[in-house]
MILUMVO-898738 format. One record per atom (N, C-alpha, C): residue number from 1; residue in three letters; atom name; x, y, z. Coordinates in pm, whole numbers, plus 32768, in hexadecimal, padded with zeros to 4 digits. Layout:
! MILUMVO-898738
(NUM ALA CA (X Y Z))
...
This chain:
! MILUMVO-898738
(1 UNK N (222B 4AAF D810))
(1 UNK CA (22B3 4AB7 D842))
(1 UNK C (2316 4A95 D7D4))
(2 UNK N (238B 4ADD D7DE))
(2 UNK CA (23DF 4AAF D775))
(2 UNK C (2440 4A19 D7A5))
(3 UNK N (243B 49D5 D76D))
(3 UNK CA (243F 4956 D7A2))
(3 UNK C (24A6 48F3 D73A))
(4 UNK N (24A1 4939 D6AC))
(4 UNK CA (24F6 4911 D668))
(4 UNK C (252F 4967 D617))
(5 UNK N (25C6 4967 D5C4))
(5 UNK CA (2618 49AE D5C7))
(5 UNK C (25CF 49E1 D50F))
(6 UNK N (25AC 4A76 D51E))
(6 UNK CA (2583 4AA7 D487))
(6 UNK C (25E5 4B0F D46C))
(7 UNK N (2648 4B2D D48F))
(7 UNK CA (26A3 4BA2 D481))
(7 UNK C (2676 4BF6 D3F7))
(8 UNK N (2653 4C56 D410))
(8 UNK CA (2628 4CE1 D396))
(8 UNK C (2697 4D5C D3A2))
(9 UNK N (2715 4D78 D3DD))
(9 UNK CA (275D 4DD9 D3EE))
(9 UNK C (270F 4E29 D432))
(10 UNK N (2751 4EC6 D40E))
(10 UNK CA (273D 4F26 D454))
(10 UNK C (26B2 4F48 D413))
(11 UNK N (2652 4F9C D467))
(11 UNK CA (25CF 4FD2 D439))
(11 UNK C (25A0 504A D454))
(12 UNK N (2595 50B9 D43B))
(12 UNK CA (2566 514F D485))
(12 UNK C (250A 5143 D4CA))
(13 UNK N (24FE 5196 D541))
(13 UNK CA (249A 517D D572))
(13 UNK C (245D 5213 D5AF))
(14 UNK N (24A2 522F D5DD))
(14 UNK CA (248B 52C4 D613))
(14 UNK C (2505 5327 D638))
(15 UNK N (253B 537F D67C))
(15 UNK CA (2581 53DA D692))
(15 UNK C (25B4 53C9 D732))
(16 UNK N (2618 53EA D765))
(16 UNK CA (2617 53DC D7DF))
(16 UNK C (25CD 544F D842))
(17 UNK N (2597 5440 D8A2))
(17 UNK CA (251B 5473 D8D7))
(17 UNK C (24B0 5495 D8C3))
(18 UNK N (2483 5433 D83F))
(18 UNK CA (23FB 53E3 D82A))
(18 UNK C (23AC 543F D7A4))
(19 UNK N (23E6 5492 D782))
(19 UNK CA (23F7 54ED D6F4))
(19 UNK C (23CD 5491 D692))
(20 UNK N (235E 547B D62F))
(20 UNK CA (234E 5439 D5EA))
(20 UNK C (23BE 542A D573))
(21 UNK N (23F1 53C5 D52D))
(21 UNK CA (2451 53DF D4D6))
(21 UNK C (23EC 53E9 D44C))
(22 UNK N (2433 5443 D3F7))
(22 UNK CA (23C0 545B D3AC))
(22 UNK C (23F0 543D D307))
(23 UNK N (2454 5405 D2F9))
(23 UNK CA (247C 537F D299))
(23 UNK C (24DA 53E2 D243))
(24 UNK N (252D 545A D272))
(24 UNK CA (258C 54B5 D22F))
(24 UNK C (260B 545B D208))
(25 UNK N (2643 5451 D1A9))
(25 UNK CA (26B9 5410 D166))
(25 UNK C (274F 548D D15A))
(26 UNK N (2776 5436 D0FB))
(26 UNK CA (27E6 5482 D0DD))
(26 UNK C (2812 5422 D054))
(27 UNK N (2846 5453 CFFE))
(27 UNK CA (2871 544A CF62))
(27 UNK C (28EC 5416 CF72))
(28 UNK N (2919 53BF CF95))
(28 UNK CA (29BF 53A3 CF5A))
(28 UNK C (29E0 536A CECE))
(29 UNK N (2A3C 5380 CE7F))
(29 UNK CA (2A59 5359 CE01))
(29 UNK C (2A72 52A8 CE2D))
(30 UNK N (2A55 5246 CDCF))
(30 UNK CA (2A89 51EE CDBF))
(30 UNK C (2AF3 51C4 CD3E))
(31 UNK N (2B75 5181 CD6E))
(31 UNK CA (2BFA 5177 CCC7))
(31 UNK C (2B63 5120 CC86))
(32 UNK N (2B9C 5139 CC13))
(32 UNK CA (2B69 50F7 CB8A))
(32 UNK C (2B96 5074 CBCC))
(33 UNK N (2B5B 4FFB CB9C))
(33 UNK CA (2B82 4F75 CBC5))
(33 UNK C (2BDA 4F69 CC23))
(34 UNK N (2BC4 4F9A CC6C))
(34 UNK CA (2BE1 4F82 CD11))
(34 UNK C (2BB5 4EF4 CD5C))
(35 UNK N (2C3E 4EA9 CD6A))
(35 UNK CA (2C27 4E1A CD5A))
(35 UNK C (2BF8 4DD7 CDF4))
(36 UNK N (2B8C 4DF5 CE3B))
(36 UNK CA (2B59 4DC6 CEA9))
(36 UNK C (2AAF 4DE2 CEBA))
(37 UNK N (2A9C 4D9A CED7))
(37 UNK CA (29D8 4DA0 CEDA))
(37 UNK C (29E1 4DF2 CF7C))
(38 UNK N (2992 4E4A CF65))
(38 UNK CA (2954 4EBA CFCE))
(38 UNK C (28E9 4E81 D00A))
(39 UNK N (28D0 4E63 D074))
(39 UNK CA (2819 4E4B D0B3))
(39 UNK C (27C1 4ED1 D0F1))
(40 UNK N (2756 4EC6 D0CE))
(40 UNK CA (26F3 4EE2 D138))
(40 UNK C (2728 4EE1 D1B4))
(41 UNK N (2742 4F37 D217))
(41 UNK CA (2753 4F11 D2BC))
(41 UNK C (27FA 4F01 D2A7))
(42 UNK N (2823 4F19 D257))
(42 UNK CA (28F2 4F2A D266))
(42 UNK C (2927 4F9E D293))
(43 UNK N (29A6 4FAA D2F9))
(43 UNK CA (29D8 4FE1 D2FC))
(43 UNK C (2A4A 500B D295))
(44 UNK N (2A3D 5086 D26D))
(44 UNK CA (2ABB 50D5 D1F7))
(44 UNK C (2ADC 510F D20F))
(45 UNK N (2B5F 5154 D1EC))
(45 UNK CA (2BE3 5186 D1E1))
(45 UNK C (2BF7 51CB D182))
(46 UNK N (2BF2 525A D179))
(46 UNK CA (2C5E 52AF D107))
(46 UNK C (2CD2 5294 D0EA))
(47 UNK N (2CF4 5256 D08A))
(47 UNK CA (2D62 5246 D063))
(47 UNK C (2DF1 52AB D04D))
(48 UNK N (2E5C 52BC D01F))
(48 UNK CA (2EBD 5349 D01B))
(48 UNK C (2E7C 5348 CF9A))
(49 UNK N (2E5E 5334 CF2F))
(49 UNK CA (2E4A 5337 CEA1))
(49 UNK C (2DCE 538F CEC5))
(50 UNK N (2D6A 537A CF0C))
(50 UNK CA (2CDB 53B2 CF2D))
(50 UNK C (2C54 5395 CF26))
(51 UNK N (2C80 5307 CF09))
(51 UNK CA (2C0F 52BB CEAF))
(51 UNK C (2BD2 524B CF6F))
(52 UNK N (2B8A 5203 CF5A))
(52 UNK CA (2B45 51C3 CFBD))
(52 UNK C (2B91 512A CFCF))
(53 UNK N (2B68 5104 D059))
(53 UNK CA (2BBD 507D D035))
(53 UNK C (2B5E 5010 D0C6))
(54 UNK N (2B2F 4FBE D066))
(54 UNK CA (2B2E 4F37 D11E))
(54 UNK C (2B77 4F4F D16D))
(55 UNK N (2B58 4F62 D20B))
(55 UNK CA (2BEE 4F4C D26D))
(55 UNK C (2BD2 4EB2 D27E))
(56 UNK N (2C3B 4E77 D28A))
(56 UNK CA (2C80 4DF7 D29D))
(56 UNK C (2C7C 4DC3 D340))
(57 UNK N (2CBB 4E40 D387))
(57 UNK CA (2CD1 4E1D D3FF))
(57 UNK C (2C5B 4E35 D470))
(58 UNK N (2C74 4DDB D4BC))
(58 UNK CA (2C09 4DCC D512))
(58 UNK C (2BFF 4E45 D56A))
(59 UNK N (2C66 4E80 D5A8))
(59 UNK CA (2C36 4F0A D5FD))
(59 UNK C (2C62 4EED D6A6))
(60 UNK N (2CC4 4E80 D6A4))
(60 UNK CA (2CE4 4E75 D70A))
(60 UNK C (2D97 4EAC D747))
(61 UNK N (2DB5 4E90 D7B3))
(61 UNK CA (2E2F 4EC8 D7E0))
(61 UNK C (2EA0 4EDE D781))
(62 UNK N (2E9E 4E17 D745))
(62 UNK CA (2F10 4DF1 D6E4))
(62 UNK C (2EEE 4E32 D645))
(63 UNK N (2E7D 4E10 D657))
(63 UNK CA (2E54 4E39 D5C6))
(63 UNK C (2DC8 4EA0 D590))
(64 UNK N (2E13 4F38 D5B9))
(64 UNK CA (2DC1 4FD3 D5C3))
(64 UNK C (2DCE 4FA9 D54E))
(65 UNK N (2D15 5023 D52B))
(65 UNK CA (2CEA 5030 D4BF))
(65 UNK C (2D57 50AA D47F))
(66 UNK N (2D5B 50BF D407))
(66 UNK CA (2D90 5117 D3C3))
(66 UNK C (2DA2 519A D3DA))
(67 UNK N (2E26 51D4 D3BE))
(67 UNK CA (2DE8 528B D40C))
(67 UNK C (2D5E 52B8 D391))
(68 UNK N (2D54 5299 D33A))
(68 UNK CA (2D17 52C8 D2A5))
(68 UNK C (2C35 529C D2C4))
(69 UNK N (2C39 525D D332))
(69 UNK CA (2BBC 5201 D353))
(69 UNK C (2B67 528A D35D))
(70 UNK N (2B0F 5278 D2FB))
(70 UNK CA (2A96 52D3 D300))
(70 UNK C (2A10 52DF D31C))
(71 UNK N (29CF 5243 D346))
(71 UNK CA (297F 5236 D331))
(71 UNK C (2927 51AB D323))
(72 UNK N (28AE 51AB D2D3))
(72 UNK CA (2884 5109 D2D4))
(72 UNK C (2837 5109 D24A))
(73 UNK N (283F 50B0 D1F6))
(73 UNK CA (2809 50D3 D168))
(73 UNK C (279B 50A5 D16E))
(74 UNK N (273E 50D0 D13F))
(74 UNK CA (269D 50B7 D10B))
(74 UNK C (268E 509A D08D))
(75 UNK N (26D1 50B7 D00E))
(75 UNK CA (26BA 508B CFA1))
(75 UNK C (26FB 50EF CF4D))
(76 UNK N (26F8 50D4 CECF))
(76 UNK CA (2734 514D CE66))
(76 UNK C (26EB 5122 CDCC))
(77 UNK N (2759 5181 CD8B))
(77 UNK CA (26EF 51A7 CD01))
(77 UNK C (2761 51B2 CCB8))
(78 UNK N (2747 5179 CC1F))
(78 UNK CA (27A3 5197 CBBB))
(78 UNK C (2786 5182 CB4E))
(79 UNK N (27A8 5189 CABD))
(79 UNK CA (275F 5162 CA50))
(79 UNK C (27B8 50E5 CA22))
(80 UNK N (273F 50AD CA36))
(80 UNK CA (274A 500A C9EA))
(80 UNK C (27A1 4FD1 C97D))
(81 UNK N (2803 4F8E C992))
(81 UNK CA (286A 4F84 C8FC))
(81 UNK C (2834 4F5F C872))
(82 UNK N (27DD 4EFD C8A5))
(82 UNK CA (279C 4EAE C83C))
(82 UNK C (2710 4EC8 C82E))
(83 UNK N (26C6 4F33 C87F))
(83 UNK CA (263F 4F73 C845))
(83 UNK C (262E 4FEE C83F))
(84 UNK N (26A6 5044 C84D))
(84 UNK CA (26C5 50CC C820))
(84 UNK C (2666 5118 C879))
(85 UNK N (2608 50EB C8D3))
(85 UNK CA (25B0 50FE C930))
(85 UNK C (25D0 5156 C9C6))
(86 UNK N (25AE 51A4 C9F5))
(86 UNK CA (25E3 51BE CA82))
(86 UNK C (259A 5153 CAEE))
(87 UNK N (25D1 510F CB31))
(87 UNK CA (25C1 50CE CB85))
(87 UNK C (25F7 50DC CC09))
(88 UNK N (2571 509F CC5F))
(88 UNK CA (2598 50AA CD19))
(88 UNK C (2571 503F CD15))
(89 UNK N (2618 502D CD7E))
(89 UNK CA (260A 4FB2 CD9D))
(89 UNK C (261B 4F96 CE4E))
(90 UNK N (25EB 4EFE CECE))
(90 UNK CA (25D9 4F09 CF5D))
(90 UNK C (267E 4EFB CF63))
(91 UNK N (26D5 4EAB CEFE))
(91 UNK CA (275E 4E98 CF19))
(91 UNK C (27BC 4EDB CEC2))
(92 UNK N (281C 4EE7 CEB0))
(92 UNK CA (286B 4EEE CE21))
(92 UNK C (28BD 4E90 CDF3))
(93 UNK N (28A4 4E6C CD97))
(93 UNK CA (28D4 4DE6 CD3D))
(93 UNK C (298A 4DE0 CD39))
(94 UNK N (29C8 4D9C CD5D))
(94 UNK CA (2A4A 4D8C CD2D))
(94 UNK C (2A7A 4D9A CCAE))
(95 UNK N (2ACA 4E0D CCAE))
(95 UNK CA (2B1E 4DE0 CBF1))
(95 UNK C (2A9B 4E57 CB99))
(96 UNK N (2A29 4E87 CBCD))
(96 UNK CA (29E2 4ED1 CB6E))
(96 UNK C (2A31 4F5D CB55))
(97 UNK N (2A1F 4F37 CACD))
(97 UNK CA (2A4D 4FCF CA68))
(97 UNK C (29C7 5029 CA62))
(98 UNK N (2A2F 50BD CA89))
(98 UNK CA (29A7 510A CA97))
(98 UNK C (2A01 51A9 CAEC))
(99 UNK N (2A3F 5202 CA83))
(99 UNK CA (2A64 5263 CA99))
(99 UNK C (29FF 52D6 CAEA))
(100 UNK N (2996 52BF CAEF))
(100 UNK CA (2956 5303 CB68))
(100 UNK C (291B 52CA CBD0))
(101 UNK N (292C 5272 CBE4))
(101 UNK CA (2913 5208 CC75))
(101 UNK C (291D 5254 CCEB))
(102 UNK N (28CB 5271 CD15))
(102 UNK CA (28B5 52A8 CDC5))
(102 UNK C (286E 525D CE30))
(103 UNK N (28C5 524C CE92))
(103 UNK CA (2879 5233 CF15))
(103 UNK C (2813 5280 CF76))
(104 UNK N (27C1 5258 CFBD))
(104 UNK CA (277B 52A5 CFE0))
(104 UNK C (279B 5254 D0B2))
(105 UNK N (27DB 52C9 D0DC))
(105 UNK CA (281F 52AB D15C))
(105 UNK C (27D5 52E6 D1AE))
(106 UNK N (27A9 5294 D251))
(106 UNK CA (2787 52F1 D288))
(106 UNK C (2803 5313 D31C))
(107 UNK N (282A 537C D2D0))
(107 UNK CA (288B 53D8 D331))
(107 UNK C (28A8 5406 D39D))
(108 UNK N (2806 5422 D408))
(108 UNK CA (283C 5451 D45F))
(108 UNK C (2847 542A D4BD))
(109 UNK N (28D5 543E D52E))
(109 UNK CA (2904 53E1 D59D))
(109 UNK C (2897 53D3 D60F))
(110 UNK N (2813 544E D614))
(110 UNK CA (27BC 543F D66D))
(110 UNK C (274E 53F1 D644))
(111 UNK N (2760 5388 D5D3))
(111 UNK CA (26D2 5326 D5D1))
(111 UNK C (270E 52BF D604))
(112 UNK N (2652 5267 D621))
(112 UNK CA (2679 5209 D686))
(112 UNK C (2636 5176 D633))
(113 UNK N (2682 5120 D639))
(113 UNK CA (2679 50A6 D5D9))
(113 UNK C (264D 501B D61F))
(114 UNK N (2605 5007 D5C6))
(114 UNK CA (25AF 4F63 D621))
(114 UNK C (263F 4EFA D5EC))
(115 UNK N (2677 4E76 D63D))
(115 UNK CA (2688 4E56 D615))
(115 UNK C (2691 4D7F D628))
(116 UNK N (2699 4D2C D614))
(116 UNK CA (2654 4CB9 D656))
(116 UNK C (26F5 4C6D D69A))
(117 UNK N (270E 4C48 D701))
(117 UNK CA (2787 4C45 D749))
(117 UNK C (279A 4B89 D72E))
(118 UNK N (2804 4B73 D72F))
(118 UNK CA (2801 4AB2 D713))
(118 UNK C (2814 4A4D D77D))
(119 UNK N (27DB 4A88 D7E8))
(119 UNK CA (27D7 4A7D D864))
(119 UNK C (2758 4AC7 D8BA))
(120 UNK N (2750 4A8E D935))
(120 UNK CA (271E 4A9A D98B))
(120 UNK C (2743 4B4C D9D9))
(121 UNK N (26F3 4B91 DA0A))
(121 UNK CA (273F 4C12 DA22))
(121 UNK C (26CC 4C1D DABA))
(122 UNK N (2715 4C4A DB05))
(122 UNK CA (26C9 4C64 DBA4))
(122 UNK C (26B0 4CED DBC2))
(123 UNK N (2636 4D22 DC0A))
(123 UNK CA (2643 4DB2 DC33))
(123 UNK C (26B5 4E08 DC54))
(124 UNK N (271A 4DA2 DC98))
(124 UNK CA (27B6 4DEA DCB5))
(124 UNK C (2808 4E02 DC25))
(125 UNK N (27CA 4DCA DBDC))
(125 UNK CA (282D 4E00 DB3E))
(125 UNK C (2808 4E92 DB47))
(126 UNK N (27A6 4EE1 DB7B))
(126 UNK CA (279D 4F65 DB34))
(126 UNK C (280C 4FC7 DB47))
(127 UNK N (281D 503D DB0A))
(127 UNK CA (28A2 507D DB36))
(127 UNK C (2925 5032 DB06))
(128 UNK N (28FE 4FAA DADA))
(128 UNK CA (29AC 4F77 DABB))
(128 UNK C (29CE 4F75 DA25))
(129 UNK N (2A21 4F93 D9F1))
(129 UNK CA (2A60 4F7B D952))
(129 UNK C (2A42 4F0A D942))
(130 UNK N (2A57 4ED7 D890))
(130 UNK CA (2A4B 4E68 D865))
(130 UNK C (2A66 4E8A D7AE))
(131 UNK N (2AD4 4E32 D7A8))
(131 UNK CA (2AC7 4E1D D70D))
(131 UNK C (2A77 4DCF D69B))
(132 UNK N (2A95 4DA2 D653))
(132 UNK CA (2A3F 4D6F D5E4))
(132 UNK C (2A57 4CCE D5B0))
(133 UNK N (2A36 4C71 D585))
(133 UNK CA (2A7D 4C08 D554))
(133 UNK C (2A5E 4C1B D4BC))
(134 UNK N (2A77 4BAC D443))
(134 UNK CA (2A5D 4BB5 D3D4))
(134 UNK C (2A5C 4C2A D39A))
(135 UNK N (2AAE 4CB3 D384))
(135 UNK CA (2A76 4D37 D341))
(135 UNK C (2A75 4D23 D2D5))
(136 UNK N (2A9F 4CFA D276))
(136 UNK CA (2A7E 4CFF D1F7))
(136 UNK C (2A16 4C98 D1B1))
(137 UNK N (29AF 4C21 D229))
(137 UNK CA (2982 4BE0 D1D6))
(137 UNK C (28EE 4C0E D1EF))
(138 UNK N (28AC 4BD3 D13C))
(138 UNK CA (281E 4C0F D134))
(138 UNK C (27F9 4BC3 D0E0))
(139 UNK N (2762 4BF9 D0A4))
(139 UNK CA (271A 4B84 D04F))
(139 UNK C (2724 4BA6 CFBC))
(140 UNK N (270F 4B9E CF6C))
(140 UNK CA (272E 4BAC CEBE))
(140 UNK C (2687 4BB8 CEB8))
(141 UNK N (2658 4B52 CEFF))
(141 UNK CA (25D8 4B10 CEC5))
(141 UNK C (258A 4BB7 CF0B))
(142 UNK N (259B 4BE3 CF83))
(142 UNK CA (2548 4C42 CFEB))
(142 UNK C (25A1 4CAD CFAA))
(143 UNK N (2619 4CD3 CFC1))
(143 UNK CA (264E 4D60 CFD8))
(143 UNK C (26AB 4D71 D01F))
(144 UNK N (2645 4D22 D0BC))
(144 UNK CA (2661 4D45 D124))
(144 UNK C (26F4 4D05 D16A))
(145 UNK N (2714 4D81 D1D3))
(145 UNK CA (278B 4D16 D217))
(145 UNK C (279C 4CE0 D283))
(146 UNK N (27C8 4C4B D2BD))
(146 UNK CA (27A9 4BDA D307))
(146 UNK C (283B 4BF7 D388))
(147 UNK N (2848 4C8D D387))
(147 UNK CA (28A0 4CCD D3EB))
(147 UNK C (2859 4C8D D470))
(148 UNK N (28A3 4C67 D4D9))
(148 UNK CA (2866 4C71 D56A))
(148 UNK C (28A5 4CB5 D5BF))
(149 UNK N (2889 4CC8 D61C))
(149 UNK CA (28C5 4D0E D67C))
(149 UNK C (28F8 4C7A D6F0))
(150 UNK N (2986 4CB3 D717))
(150 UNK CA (29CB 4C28 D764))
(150 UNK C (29D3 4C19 D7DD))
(151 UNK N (2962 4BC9 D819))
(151 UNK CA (2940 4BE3 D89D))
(151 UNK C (29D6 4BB1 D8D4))
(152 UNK N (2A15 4B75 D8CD))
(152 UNK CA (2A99 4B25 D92A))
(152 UNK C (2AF0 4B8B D96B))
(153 UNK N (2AF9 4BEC D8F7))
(153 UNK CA (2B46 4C68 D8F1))
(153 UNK C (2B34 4CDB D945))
(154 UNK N (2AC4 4CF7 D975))
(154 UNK CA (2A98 4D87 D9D9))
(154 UNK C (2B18 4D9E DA49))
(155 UNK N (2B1A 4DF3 DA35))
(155 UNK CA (2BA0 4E3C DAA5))
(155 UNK C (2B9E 4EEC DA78))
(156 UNK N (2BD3 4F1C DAF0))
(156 UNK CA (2BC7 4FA0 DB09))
(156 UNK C (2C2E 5002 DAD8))
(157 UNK N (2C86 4FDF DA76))
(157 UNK CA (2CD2 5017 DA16))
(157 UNK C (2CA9 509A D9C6))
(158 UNK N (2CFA 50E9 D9AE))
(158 UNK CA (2C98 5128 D961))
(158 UNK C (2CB7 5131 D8B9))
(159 UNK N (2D1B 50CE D891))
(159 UNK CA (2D49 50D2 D837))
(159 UNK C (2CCE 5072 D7F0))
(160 UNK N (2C73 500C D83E))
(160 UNK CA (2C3A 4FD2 D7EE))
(160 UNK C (2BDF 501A D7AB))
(161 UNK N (2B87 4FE6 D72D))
(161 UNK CA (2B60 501D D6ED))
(161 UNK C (2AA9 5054 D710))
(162 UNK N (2A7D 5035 D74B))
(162 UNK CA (29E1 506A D76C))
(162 UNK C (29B5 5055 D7F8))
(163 UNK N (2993 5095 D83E))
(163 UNK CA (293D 50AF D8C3))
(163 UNK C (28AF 5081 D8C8))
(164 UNK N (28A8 5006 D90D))
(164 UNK CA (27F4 4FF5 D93E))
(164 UNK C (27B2 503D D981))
(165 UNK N (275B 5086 D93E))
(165 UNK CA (26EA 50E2 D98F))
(165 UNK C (2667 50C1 D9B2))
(166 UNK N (2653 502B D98B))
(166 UNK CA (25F8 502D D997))
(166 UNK C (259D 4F91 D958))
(167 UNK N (253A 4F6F D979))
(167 UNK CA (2507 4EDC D92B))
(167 UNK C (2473 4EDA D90F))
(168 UNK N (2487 4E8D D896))
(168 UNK CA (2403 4E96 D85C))
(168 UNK C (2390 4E43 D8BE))
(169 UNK N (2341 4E98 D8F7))
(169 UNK CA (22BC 4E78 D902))
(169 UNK C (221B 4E47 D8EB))
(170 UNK N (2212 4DFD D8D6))
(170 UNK CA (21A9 4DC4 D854))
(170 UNK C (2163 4D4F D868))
(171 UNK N (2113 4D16 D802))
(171 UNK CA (20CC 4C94 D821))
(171 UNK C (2112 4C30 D7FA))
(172 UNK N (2198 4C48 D788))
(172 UNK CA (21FA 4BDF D76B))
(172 UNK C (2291 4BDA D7A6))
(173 UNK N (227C 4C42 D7EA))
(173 UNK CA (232D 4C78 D838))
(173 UNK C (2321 4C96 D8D5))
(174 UNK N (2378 4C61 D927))
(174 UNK CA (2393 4CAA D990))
(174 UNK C (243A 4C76 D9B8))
(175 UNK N (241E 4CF3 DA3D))
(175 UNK CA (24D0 4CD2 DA72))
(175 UNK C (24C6 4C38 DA7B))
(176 UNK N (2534 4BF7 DA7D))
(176 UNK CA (2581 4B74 DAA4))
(176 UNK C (251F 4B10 DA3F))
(177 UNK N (24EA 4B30 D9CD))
(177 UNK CA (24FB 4AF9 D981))
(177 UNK C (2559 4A92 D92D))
(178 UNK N (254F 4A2B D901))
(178 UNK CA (25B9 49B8 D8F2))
(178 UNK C (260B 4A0B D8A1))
(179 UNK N (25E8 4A5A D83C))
(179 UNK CA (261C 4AA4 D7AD))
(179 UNK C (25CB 4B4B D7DE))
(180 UNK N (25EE 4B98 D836))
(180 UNK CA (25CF 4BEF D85E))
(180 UNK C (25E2 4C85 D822))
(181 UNK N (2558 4CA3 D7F4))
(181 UNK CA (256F 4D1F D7AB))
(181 UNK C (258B 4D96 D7E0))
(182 UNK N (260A 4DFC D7C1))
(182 UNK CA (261B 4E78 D82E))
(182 UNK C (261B 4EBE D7E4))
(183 UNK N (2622 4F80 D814))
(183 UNK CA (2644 4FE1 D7D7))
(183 UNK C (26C4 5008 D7CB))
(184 UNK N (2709 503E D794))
(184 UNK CA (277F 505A D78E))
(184 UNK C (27CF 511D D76F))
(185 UNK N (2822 5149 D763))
(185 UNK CA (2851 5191 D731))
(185 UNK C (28D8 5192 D723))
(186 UNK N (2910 51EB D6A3))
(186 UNK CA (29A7 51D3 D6B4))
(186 UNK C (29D0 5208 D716))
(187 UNK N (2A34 51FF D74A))
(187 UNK CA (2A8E 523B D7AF))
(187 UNK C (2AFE 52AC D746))
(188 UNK N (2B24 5313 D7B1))
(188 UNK CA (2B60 538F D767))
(188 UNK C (2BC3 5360 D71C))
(189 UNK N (2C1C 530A D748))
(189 UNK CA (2CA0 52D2 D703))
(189 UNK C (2C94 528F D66A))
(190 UNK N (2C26 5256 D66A))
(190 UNK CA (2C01 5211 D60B))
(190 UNK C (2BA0 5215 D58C))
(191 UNK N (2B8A 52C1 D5B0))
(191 UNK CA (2B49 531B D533))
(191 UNK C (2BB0 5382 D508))
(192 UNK N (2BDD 535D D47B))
(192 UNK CA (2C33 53F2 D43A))
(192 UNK C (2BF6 5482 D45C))
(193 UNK N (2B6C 5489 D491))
(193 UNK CA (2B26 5516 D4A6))
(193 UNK C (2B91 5552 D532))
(194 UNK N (2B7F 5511 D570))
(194 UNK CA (2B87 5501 D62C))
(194 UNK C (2BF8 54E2 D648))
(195 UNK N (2C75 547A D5FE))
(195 UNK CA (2CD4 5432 D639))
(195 UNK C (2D38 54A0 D61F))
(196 UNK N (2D58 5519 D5DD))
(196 UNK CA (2DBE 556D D5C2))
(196 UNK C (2E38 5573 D577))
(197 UNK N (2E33 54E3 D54E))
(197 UNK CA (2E97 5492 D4E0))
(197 UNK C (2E70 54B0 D436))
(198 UNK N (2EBF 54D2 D3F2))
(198 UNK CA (2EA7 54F4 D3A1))
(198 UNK C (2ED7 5475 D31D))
(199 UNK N (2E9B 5463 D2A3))
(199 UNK CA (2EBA 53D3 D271))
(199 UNK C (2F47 53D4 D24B))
């Protein structure tokens, strides 16, 4: 059972109506020393410039994700300043110089994302929105990012940022778990694919 709080962000998991996801990305440029660390499991944002960016905001009423939100980063690649090397990396480093730096996003508004809630969540959460707490924090040491999903927050808005479809089932997870792991997807408003807003 999940019983204590491990927050890992967002995670792929499959497609909506059970379509295996089959680990397809998308290329976004990253600026040359682009001054914010990227995680594993983050939500990002196209910037107007065109380049990739952390979203900041949690995804709720007061504070919608970006019209520019594309997605959830898995990792990227760039050549190394100081070993002239091409390197992949689970996060992207703050402040790294590196004129071909790309993200590797996964894009589309129909995948469906594991994600660990900081709270308690009941069979009646399904069907309801819910935003995120912490978006921009993650590990240096892992990659990964220590995003949760904010149980306090669920309401039927549709401006918030992701829809529960669903909860992890397992020998370490179930519903109403203390730190309860669910499925998620974005909601239309809150993907640049789907929301009709242009950056």
């Amino acid at each position: 059972m999940a019983t204590s709080a491990q927050p890992y962000g967002l995670k792929p998991v499959n497609l909506v109506g059970g379509q295996p996801y089959a680990g397809s990305t998308r290329q976004v440029k990253i600026a040359s020393g682009h001054a914010a660390n990227i995680f594993n499991g983050s939500v990002v944002s196209v910037l107007a410039a065109g380049t990739i960016d952390i979203v900041s905001e949690v995804g709720s009423n007061s504070d919608a994700f970006p019209a520019g939100t594309l997605g959830v980063f898995v990792g990227c690649a760039f050549t190394d300043p100081n070993t002239k090397q091409k390197t992949f990396k689970q996060y992207w480093p703050t402040g790294t110089v590196a004129d071909d730096a790309v993200a590797y996003v996964v894009d589309d508004p129909s995948v469906v994302f594991q994600i660990q809630a900081d709270d308690t969540l009941a069979q009646t959460a399904l069907g309801i929105n819910i935003p995120v707490v912490n978006p921009t924090a993650g590990s240096t040491t892992t990659g990964n990012s220590t995003m949760a999903a904010d149980a306090s927050a669920i309401a039927v808005t549709d401006t918030i940022a992701f829809k529960i479809i669903g909860f992890v089932d397992s020998t370490t997870s179930e519903v109403g778990d203390a730190y309860t792991d669910i499925l998620v997807k974005f909601n239309q408003k809150s993907h640049a694919y789907t929301s009709g807003t242009g950056i």
